[in-house]
C-alpha positions as CSV (number, residue, x, y, z in Angstrom):
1,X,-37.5,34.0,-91.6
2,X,-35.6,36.3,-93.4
3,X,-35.2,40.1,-92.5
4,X,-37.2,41.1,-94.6
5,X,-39.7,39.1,-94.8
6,X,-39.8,39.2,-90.7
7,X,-39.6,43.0,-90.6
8,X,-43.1,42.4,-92.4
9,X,-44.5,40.3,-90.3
10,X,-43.7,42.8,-87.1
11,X,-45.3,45.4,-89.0
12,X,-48.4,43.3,-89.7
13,X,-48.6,42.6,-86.0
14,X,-47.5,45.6,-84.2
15,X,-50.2,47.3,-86.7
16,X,-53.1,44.1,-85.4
17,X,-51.9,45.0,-81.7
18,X,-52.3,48.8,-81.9
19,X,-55.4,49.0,-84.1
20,X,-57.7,46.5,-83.6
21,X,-56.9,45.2,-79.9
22,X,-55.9,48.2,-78.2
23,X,-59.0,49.7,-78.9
24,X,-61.0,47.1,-77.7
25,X,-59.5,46.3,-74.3
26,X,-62.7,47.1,-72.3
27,X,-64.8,45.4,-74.5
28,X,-62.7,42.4,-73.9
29,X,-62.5,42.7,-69.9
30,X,-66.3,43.6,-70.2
31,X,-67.3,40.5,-71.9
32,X,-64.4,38.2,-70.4
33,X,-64.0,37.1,-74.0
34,X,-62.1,37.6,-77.4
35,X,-64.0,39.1,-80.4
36,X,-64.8,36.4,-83.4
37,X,-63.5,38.6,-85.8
38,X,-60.0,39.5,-83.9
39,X,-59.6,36.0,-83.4
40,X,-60.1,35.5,-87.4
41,X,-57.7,38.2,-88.3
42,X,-55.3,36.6,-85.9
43,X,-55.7,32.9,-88.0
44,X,-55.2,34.8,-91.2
45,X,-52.3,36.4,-90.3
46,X,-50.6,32.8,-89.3
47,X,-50.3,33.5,-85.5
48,X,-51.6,30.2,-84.4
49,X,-48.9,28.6,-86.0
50,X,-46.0,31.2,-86.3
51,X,-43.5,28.8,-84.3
52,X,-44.0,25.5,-85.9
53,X,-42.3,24.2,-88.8
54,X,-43.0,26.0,-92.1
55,X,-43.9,22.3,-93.3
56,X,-46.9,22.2,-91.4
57,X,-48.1,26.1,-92.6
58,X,-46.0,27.9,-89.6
59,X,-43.8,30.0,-89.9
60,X,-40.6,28.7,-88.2
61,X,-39.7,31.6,-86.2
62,X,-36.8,31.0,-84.2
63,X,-37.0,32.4,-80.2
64,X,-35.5,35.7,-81.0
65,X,-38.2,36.4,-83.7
66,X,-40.8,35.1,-81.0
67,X,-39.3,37.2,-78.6
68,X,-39.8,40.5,-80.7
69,X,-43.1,39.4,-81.7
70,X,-43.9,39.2,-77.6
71,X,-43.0,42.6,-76.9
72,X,-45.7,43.8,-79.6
73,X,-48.5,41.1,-77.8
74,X,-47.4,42.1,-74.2
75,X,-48.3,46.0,-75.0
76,X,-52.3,44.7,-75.0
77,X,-54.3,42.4,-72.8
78,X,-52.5,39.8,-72.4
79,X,-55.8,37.7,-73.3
80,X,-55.1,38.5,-77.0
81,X,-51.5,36.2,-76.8
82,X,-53.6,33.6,-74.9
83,X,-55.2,32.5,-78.0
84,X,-52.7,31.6,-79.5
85,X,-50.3,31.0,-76.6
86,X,-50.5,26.9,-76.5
87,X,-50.4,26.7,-79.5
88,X,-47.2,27.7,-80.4
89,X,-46.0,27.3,-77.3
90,X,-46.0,24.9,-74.4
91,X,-48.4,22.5,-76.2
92,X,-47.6,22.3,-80.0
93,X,-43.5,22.3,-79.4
94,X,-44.9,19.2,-77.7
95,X,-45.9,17.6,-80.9
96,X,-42.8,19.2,-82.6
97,X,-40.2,18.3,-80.4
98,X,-41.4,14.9,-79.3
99,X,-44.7,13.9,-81.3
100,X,-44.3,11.0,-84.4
101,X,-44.5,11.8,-87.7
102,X,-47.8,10.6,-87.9
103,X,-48.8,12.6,-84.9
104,X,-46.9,16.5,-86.2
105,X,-48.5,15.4,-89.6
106,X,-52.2,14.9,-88.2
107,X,-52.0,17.7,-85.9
108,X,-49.8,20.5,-86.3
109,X,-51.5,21.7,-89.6
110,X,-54.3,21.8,-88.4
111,X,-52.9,23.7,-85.1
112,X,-51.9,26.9,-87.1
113,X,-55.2,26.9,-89.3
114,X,-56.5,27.6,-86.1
115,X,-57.5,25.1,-84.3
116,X,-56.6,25.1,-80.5
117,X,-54.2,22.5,-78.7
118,X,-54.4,22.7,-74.2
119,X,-51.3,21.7,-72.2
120,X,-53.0,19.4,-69.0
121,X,-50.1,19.5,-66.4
122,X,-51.2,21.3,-63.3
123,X,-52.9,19.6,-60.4
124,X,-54.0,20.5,-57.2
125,X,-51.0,18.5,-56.0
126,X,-49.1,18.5,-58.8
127,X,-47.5,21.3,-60.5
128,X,-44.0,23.0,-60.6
129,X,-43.2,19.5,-58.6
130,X,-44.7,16.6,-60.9
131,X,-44.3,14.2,-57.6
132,X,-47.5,14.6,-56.5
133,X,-49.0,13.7,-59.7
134,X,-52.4,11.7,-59.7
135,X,-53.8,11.1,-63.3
136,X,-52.9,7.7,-64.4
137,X,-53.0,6.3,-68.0
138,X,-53.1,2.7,-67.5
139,X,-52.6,0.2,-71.0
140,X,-55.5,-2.0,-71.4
141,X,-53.3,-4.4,-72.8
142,X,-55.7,-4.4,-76.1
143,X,-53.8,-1.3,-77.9
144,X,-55.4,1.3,-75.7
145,X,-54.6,3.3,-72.8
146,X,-57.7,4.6,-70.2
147,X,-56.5,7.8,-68.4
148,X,-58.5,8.6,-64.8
149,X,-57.8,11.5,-63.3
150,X,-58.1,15.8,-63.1
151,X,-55.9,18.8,-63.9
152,X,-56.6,22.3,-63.1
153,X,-55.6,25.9,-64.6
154,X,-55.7,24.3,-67.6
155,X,-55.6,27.4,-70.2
156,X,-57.9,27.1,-73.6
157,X,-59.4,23.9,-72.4
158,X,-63.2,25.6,-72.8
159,X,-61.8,25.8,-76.4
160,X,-59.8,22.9,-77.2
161,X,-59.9,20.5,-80.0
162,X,-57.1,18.4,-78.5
163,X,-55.3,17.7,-74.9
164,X,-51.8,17.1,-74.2
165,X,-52.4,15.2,-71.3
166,X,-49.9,14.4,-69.2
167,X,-50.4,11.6,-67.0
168,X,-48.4,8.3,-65.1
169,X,-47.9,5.5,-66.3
170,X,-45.6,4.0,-63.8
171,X,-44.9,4.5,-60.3
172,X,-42.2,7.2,-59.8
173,X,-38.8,5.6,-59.3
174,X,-35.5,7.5,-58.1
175,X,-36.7,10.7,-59.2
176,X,-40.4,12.2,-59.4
177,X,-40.7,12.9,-62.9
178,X,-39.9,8.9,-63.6
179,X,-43.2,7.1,-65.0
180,X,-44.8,10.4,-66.8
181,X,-46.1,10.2,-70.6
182,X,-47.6,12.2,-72.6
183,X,-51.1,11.3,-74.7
184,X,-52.6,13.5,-77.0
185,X,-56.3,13.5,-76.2
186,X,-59.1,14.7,-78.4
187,X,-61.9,17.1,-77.3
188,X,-65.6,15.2,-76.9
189,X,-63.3,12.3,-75.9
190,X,-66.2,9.9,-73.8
191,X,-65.4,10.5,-70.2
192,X,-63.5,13.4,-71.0
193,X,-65.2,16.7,-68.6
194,X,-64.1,20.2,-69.2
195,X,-65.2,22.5,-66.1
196,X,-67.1,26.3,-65.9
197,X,-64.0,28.7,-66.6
198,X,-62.5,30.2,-63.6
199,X,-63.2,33.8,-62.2
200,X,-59.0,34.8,-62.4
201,X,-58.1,38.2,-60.9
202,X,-56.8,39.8,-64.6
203,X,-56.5,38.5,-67.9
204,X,-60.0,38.8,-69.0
205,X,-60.5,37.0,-71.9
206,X,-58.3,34.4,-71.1
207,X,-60.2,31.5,-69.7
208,X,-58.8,28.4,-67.6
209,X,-61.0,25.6,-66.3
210,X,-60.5,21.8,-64.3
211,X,-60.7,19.0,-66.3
212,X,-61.8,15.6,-65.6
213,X,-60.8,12.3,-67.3
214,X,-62.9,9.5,-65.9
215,X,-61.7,6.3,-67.9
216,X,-60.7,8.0,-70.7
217,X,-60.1,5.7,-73.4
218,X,-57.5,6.2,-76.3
219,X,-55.6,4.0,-78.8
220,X,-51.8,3.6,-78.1
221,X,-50.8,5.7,-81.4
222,X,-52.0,8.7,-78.9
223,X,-49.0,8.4,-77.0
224,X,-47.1,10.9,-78.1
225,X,-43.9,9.9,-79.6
226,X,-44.9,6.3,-78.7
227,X,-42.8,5.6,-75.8
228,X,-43.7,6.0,-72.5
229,X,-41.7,8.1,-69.6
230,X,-41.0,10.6,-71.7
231,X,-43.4,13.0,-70.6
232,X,-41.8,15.0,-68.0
233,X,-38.6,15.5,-70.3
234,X,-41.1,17.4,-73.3
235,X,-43.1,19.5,-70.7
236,X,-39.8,20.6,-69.4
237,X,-38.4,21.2,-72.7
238,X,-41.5,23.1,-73.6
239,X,-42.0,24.9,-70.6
240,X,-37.6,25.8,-70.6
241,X,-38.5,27.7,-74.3
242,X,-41.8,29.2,-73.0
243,X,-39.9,31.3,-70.2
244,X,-37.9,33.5,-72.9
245,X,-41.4,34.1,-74.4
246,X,-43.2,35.2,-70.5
247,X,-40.2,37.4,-70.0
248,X,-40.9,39.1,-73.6
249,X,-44.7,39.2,-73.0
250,X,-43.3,40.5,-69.9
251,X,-41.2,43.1,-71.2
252,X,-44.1,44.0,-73.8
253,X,-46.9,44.9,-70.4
254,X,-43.5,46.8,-69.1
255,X,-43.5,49.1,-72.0
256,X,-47.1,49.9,-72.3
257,X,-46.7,50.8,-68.4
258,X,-44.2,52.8,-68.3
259,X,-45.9,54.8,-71.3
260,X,-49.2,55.3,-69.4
261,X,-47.2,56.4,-66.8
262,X,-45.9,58.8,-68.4
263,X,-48.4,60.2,-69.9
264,X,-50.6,60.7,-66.9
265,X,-47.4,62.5,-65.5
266,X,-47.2,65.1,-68.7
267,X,-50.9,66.1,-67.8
268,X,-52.8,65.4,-64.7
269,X,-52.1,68.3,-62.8
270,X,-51.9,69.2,-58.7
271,X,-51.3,72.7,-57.7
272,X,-51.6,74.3,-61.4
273,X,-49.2,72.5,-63.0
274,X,-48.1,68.8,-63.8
275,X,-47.1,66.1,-61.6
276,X,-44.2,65.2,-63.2
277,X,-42.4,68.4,-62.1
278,X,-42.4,66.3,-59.0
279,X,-38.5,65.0,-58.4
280,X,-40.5,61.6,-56.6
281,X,-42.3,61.2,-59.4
282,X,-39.8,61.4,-61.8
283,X,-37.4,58.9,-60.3
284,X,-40.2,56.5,-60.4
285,X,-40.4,56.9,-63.9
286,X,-36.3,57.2,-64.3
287,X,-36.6,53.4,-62.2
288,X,-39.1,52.2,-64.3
289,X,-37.1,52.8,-67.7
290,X,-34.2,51.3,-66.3
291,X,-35.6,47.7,-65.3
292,X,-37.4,47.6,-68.8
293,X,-34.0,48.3,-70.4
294,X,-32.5,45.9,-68.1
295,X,-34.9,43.5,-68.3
296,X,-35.5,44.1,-72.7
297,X,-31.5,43.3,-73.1
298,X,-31.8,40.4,-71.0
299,X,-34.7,38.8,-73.0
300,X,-33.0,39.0,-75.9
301,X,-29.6,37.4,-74.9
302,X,-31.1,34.8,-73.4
303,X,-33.4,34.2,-76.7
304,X,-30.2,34.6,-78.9
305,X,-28.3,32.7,-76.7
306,X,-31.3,29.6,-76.4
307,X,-31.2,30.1,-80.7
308,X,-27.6,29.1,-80.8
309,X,-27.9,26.6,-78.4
310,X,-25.0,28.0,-76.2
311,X,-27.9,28.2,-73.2
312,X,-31.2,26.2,-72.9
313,X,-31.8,26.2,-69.2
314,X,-30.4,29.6,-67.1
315,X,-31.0,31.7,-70.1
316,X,-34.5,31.2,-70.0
317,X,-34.9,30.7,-66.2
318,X,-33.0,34.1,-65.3
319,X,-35.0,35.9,-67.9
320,X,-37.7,34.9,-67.0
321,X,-37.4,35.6,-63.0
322,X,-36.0,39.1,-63.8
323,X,-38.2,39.7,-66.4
324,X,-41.7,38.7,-64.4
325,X,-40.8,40.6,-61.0
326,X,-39.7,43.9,-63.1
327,X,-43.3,44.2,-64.5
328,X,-44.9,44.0,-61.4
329,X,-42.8,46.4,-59.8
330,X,-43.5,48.8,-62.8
331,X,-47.2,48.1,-62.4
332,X,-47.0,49.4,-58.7
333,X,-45.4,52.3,-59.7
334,X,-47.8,53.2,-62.6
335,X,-50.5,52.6,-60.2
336,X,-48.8,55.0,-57.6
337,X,-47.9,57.4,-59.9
338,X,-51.9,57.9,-61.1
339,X,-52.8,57.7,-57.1
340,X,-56.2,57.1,-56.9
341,X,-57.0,57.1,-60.1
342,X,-54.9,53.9,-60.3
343,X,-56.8,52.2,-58.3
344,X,-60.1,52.5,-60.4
345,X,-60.9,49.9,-63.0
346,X,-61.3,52.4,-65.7
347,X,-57.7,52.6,-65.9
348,X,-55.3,50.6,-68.2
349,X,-52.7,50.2,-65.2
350,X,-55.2,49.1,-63.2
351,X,-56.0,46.4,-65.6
352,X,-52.4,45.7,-66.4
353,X,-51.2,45.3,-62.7
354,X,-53.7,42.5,-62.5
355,X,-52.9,41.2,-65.5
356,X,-49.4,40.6,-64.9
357,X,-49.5,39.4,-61.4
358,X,-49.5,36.0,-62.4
359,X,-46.6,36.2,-64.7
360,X,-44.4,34.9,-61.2
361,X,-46.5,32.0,-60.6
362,X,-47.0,30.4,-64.4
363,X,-44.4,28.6,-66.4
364,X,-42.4,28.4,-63.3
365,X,-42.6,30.5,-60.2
366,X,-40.2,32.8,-59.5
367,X,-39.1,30.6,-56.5
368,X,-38.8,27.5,-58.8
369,X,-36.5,29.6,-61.5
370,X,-34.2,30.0,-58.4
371,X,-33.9,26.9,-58.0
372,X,-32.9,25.6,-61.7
373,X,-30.4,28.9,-61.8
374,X,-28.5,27.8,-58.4
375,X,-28.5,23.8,-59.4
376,X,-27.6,24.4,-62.9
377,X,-24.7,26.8,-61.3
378,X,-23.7,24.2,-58.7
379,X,-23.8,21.5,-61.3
380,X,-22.2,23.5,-63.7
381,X,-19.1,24.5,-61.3
């Protein structure tokens, strides 16, 4: 986009965020669910689709432009991105990076008009290591494929119209990921189960579920990109992109933290007068602004750097491990700084420390970004 035309679109969201979201957060956690009508102004305003190729009615926006956009989502529940989250995320760059032309022409339009695409990875032996991978798509040697098998965590998959579902279809050679494809797989699919959504400690609103596959049957054109053993390679891909946009949604939760922190400080009072005249409490607040400055300017190297193509893999990984463990340490803070009231579920910090407890674990553990930085660094040398 151009600057001014992106400048717009900020606006337009940053205006969504703080008007009609914020003010709704309970109502959300209440009812473990996302209003109709936020959800329609969300479609209207293209943010199914904002990522994908302006072809296909997106809006192009390069990883620096996602990553500004983040910091506006991450300042609400975090359910609110979800929505949207697969879309233009780990599941439609999928389809964009890897899909045929018949696949990104059936599909992606229809992905930012609103319709909702799940990324099926996970499973319960299976996930930041794809050895232990189970579901199997085996060709019925009559232009089919039948997949067997289950995933788990699998977020929007209550709401799906279509699966990327990744499954093997061959025996892992000299690496684990060898053998892994990628079928898109539509919703009401015979044989295809979607489980009850799971009771998660935070994100409210957000739901994940299991989903089963028993014999699945689809034709061969659902192989996305038609070849087979190419599935790891576009998860990865996906999922390497996805970590600048955690570490921004990141960043986003870290802002709205460190200003409710704040503003319980200015005004709840202990002996007559303010607890932020407290020196403890105000280096907790002087720690706080420093890792979101830290971990802001990170974020958006690592975006510009990933738009430029100078670094696709530590970029991502290192902004996303600093960028995950700072907002957890600023939730424990906010939470300390309001004492007991922290602890209470009428708070927003309470809410928010839940929230973002499980930015660590998804797209990558924190453990697992180690990892890439130190081989990519060793490999590098």
């Amino acid at each position: 986009m151009d600057a001014r035309e992106f400048k717009n679109v900020l606006e337009a969201v940053r205006h969504l965020v703080r008007k009609d979201v914020v003010p709704r957060e309970r109502e959300i956690e209440a009812d473990d669910d996302m209003p109709e009508d936020i959800r329609r102004k969300a479609v209207d305003m293209g943010l199914f689709g904002y990522t994908l190729p302006e072809q296909y009615g997106g809006m192009n926006a390069s990883v620096l432009e996602d990553a500004l956009l983040c910091f506006e989502f991450g300042y609400t529940t975090l359910a609110f991105r979800s929505m949207f989250g697969t879309n233009i995320g780990i599941a439609g760059q999928v389809l964009v990076n890897y899909g045929s032309q018949e696949q990104r022409d059936a599909w992606l339009p229809r992905l930012a008009a609103g319709q909702v695409a799940s990324f099926a990875l996970t499973e319960p032996e299976a996930g930041s290591d794809p050895s232990g991978m189970q579901t199997r798509a085996s060709d019925t040697g009559d232009g089919h494929y039948e997949i067997s098998g289950a995933k788990r965590f699998i977020t929007n998959a209550g709401k799906a119209d279509v699966f990327m579902v990744f499954a093997r279809t061959a025996d892992a050679g000299e690496k684990p990921a060898d053998g892994i494809s990628c079928f898109l797989v539509e919703a009401g699919s015979p044989g295809l189960t979607v489980g009850p959504k799971d009771a998660k400690t935070g994100q409210a609103g957000s739901w994940t579920h299991e989903v089963f596959f028993d014999q699945v049957r689809v034709p061969a054109s659902a192989l996305v990109g038609g070849m087979e053993g190419k599935g790891f390679g576009a998860a990865m891909r996906s999922l390497a992109k996805g970590r600048v946009h955690v570490a921004a949604l990141c960043v986003g939760a870290g802002e709205r933290l460190l200003e409710e922190a704040v503003t319980y400080a200015r005004t709840n009072k202990q002996g007559g007068a303010p607890i932020g005249r407290f020196q403890l409490v105000q280096a907790m607040l002087a720690e706080m602004r420093t890792e979101l400055d830290a971990a802001r300017a990170l974020t958006l190297e690592a975006a510009r750097r990933y738009d430029t193509g100078e670094d696709t893999k530590i970029g991502p990984s290192t902004a996303k491990l600093f960028a995950s463990e700072m907002v957890n340490h600023l939730a424990d803070r906010a939470v300390q700084i309001h004492g007991g009231t922290g602890y209470m579920r009428e708070t927003t910090v309470e809410r928010i420390a839940r929230d973002v407890r499980v930015m660590r674990i998804y797209e990558g553990t924190s453990e697992v970004q180690k990892l890439i930085i130190g081989r990519a660094l060793l490999r590098d040398a």
